[in-house]
C-alpha positions as CSV (number, residue, x, y, z in Angstrom):
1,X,-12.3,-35.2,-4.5
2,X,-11.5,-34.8,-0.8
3,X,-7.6,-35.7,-1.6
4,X,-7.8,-32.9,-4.3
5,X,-9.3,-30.1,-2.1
6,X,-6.6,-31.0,0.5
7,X,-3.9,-30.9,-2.1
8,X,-5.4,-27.5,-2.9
9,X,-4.9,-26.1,0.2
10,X,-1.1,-27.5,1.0
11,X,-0.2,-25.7,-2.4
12,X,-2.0,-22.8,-2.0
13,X,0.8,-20.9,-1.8
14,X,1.2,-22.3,-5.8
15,X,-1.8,-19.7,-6.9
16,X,-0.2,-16.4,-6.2
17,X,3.0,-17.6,-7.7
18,X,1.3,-19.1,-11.0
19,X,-0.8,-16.1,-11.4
20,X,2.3,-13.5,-11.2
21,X,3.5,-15.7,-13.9
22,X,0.2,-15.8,-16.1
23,X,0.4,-12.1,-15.7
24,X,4.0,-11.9,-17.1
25,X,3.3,-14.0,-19.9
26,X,0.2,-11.7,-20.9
27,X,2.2,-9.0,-21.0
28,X,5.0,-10.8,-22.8
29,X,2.4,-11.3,-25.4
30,X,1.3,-7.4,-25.2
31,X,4.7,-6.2,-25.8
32,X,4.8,-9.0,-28.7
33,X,1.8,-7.9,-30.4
34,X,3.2,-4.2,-29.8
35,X,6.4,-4.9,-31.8
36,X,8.7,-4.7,-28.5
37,X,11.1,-7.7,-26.7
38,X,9.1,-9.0,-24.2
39,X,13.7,-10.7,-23.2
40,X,14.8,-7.6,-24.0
41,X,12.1,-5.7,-21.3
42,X,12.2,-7.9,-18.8
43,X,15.4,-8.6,-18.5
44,X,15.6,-4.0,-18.5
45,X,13.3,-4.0,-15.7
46,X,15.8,-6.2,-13.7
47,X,18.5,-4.7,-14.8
48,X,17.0,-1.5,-13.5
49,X,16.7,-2.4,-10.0
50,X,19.4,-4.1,-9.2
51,X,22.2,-2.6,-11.7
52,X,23.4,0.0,-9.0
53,X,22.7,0.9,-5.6
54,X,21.2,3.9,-5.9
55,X,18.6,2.1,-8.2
56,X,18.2,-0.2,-5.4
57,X,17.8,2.5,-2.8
58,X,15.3,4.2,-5.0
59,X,13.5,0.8,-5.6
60,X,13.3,0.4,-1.9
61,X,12.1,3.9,-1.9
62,X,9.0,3.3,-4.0
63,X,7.8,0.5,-2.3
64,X,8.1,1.6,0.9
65,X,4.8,4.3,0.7
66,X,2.8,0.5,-1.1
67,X,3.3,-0.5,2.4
68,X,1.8,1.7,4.5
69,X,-1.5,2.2,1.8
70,X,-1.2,-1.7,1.5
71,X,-1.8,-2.5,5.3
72,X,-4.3,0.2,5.5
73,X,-6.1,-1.3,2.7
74,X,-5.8,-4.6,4.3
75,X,-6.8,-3.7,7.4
76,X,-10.1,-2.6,6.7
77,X,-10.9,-5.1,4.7
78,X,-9.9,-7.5,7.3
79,X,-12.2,-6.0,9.8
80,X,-15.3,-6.0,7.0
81,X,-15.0,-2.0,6.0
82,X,-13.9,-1.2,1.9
83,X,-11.8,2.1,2.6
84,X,-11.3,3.3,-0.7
85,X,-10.0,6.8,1.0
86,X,-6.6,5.8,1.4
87,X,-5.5,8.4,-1.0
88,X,-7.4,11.4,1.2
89,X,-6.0,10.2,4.1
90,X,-2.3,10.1,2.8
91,X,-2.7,13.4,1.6
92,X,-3.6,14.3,5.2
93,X,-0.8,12.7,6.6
94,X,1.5,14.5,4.4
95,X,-0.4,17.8,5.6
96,X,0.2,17.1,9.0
97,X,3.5,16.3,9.2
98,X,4.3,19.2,7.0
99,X,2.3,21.7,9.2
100,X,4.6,20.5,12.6
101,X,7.5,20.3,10.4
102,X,7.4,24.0,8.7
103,X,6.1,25.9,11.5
104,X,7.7,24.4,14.7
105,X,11.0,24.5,15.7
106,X,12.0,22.1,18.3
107,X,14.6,19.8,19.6
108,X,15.1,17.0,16.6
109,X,14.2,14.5,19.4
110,X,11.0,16.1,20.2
111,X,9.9,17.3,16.7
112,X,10.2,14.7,14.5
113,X,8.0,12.6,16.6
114,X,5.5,15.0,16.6
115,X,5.7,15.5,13.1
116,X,4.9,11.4,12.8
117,X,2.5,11.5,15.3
118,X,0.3,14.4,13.7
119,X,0.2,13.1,10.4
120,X,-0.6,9.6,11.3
121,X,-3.3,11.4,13.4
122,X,-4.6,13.5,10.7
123,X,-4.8,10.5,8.2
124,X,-6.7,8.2,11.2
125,X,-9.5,11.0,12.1
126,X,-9.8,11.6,8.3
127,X,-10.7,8.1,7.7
128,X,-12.2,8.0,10.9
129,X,-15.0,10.7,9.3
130,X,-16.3,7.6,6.9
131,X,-16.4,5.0,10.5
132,X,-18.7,8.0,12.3
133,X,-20.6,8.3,9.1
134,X,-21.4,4.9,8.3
135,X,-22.1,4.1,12.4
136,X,-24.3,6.8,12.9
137,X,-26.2,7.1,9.5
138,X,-25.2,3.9,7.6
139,X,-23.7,5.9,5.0
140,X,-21.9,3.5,2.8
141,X,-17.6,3.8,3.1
142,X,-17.0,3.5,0.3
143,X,-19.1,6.5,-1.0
144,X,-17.6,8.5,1.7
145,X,-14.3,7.7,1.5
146,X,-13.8,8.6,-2.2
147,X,-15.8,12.0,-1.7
148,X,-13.2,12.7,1.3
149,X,-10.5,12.1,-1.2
150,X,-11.4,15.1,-3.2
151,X,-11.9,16.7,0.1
152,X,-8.7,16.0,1.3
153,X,-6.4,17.3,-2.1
154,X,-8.1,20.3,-2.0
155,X,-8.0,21.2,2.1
156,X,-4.3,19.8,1.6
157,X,-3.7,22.8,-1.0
158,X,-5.4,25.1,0.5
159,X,-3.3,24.6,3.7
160,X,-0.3,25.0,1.6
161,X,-1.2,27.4,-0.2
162,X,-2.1,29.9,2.6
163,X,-0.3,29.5,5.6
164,X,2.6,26.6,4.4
165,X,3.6,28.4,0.9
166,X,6.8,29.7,-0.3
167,X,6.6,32.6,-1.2
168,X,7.0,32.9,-5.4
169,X,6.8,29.0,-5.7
170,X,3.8,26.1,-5.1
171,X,4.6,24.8,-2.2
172,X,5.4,24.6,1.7
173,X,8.3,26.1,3.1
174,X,11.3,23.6,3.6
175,X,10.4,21.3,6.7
176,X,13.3,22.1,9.8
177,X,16.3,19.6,9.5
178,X,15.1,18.8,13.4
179,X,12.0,16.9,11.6
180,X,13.5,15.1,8.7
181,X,13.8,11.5,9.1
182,X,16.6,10.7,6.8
183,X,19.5,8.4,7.0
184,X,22.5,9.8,6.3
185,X,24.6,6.9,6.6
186,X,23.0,4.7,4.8
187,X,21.8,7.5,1.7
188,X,26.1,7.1,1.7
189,X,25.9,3.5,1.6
190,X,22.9,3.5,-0.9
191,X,24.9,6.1,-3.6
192,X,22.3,8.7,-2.6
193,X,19.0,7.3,-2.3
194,X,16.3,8.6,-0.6
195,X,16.5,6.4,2.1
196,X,14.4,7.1,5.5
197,X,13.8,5.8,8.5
198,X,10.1,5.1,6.6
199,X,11.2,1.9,5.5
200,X,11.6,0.1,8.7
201,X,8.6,2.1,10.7
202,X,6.8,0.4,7.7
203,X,8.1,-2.9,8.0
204,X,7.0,-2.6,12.1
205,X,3.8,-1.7,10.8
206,X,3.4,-5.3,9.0
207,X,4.3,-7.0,12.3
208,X,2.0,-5.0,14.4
209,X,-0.8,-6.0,11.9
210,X,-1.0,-9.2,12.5
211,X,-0.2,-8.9,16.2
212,X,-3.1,-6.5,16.3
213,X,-5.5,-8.8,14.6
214,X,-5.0,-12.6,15.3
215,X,-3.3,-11.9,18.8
216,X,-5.1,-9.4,20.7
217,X,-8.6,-9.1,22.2
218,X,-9.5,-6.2,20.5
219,X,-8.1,-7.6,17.2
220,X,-10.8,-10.5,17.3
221,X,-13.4,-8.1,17.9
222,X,-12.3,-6.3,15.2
223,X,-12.4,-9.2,13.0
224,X,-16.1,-10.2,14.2
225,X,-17.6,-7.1,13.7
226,X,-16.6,-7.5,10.4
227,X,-17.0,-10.8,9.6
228,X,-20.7,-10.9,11.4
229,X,-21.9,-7.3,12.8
230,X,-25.6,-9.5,13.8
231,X,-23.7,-12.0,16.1
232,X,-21.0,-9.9,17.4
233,X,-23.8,-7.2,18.9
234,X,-25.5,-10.3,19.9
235,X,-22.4,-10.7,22.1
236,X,-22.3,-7.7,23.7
237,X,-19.8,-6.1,21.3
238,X,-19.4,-2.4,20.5
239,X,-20.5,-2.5,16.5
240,X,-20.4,1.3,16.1
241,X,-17.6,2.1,18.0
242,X,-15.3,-0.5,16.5
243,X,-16.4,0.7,12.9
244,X,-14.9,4.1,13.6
245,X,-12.2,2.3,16.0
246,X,-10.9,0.1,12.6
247,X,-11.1,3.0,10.2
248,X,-9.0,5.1,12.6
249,X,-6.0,2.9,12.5
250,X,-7.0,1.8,8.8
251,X,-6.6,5.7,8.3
252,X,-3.2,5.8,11.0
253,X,-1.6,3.4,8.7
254,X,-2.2,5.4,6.0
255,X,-1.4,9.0,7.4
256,X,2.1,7.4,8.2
257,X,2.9,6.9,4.3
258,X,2.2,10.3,3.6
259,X,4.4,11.5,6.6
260,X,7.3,9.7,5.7
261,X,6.9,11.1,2.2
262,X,7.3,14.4,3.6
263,X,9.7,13.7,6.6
264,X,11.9,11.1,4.5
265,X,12.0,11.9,0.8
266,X,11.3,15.6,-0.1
267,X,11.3,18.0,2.9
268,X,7.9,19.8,1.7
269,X,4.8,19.5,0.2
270,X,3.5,20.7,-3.1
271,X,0.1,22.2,-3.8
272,X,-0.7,19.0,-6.1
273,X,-2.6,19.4,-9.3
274,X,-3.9,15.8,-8.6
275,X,-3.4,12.8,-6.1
276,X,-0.6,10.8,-5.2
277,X,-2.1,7.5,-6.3
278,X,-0.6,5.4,-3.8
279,X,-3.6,5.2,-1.8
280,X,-5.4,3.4,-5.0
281,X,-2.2,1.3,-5.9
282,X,-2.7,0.2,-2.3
283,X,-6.0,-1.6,-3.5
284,X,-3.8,-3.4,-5.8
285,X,-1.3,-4.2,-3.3
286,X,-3.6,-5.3,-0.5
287,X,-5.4,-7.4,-3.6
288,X,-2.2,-9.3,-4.5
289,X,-0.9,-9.9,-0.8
290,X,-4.4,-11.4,-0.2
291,X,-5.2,-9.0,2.8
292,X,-2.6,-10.7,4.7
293,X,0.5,-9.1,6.3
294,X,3.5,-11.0,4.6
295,X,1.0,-10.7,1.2
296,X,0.9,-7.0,1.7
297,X,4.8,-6.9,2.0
298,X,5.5,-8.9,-0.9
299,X,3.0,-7.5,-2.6
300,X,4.0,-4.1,-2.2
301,X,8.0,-5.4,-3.2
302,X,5.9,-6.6,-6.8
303,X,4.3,-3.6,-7.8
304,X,6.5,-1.1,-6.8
305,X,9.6,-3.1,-7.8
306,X,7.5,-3.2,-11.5
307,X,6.5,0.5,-11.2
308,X,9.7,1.7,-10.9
309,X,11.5,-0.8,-13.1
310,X,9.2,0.5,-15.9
311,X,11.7,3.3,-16.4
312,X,14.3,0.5,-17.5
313,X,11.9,-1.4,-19.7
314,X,11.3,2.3,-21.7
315,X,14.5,3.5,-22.3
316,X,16.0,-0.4,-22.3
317,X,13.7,-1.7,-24.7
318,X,11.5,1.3,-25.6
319,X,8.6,0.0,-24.0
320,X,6.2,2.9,-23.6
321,X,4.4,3.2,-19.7
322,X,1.5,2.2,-21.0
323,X,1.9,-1.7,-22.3
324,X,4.4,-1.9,-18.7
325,X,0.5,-1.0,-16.7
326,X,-1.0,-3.8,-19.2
327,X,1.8,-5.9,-17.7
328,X,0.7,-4.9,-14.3
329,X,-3.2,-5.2,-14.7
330,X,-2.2,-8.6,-15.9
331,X,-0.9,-9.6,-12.3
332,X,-3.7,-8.1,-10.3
333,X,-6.4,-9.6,-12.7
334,X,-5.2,-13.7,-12.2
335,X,-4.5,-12.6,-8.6
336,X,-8.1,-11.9,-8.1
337,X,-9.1,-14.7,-10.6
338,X,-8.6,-17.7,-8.0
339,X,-10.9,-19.6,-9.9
340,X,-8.9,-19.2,-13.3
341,X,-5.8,-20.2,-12.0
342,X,-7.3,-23.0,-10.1
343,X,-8.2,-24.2,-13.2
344,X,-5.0,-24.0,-14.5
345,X,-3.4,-25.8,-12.0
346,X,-6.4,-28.6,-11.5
347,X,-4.5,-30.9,-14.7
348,X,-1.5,-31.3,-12.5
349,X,-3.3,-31.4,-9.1
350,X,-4.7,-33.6,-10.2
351,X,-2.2,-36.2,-11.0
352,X,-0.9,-35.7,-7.7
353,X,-3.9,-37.1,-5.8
354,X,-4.0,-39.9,-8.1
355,X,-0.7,-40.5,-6.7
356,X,-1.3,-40.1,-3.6
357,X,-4.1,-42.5,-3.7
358,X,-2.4,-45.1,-5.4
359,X,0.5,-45.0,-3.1
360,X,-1.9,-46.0,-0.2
């Protein structure tokens, strides 16, 4: 028993993998019982991300904003907080980025960095509203969070709308070329993608996630606040403060996908009719990455390489959008369903320890 559970963990890495495949094969058998070609989609889907570079570029583009609501996600989580506001605070980053970007005009080397820096600021004080909150009057984040959601789409278009607007059209003025945060060269390179320098602040991001939290003071405090509140005030830690402290970068993270939205990809911002939804495909993501950093990454790659591959399994194989979402829903639910996939994989584990055991 002992050899199994050791086996268990070596190959842990096997779970993720087997329950992306599980998922697959669900929604091989969805698109079966649906009359499609499960080949025929699949093999669509790849087809669409890799069969140009734009379609590459574009890829890279979508998965880039998982990212940033992925770590966010994670974060909390990580630090024992459920921030289901992701989405408001998003929103908010897009807001402040788009208020510096519209009505400023500054030096490029000045303005775009204040662009970045408001709307990460706006999303980290939004989220930071649900840390005070649940310090000061033990209001539960996740009830706050999804109330400041609604909050923040219709604050966001009411910004828009009455200082940021076009006039004739539903949305802000054009943000100043001294604020975008395109790359030219490699939009070029890419067939013109949407590439930004988004991608790589994002990819920073990941790194300084885990260099915050498992190799800095304040990262372990962090982490024990949320893992035990009881002991870590015991030991003369902070609790309140490093709620609010945790949802503020949580919400930092977050603000910065919606800046990069604006600053990178379209150069204003709409008065929405409804959210983004990044910030609750960031649940998925954070869910499928395992609340880790490298999860995050590749878990972002997953879903938003499947989300916009969909396009290719509709018109490839006629797939409609809503049997590609089983497919999806498939992943995230063995993801979560450790115990299930264990289960799968206990037959073959455990012919290994036998093995094992026999060999010494």
């Amino acid at each position: 028993m002992e050899n199994a559970k050791k086996i268990f963990n070596k190959t842990s890495f096997l779970i993720p993998a087997v329950a992306i495949l599980l998922g697959l094969i669900v929604g091989a058998i969805a698109m079966l019982a649906g009359g499609y070609n499960p080949i025929l989609a699949y093999s669509s889907l790849l087809e669409k991300l890799f069969s140009s570079s734009y379609n590459t570029g574009e890829a890279i583009r979508a998965i880039t904003p998982l990212i940033f609501t992925g770590i966010a996600v994670a974060f909390a989580f990580r630090t024992g907080l459920f921030n289901i506001g992701v989405e408001g605070q998003f929103m908010m980053g897009m807001t402040g980025a788009t208020i510096v970007g519209v009505t400023l005009d500054l030096p490029w080397f000045i303005h775009a960095p204040l662009a970045v820096l408001t709307g990460a600021v706006f999303g980290g004080l939004w989220a930071a509203i649900a840390g005070v909150l649940k310090a000061s009057r033990g209001v539960n984040e996740v009830i706050s969070s999804i109330m400041l959601n609604w909050i923040a789409l219709f604050l966001s278009n009411f910004i828009v709308a009455k200082f940021l607007v076009e006039k004739g059209q539903q949305k802000s003025r054009p943000v100043h070329d001294s604020a975008m945060l395109t790359i030219d060269w490699l939009i070029e390179l890419m067939d013109k993608a949407r590439m930004h320098w988004g991608t790589f602040v994002a990819l920073i991001c990941v790194a300084l996630f885990y260099m915050l939290l498992w190799r800095t003071k304040q990262g372990f405090e962090l982490r024990a606040v949320g893992h035990n509140p009881d002991a870590a005030l015991y030991a003369g830690m902070n609790v309140n403060r490093t709620m609010v402290k945790s949802m503020f970068i949580s919400g930092v993270f977050a603000g910065l996908g919606g800046v990069f939205e604006i600053l990178g990809v379209f150069g204003y911002q709409t008065v929405m009719a409804a959210s983004w939804g990044y910030g609750f495909d960031g649940i998925a993501v954070a869910l499928l990455g395992g609340n880790t950093p490298v999860g995050v990454l590749l878990g972002a790659i997953l879903f938003g390489g499947l989300t916009y591959g969909s396009t290719g399994m509709s018109f490839g194989a006629g797939v409609p959008s809503e049997v590609v979402r089983i497919v999806i829903g498939s992943v995230i639910f063995f993801v979560a369903s450790h115990g299930l996939v264990k289960w799968f994989l206990k037959p073959f584990l455990g012919r290994r320890a036998s093995k094992r055991k026999e060999a010494v």
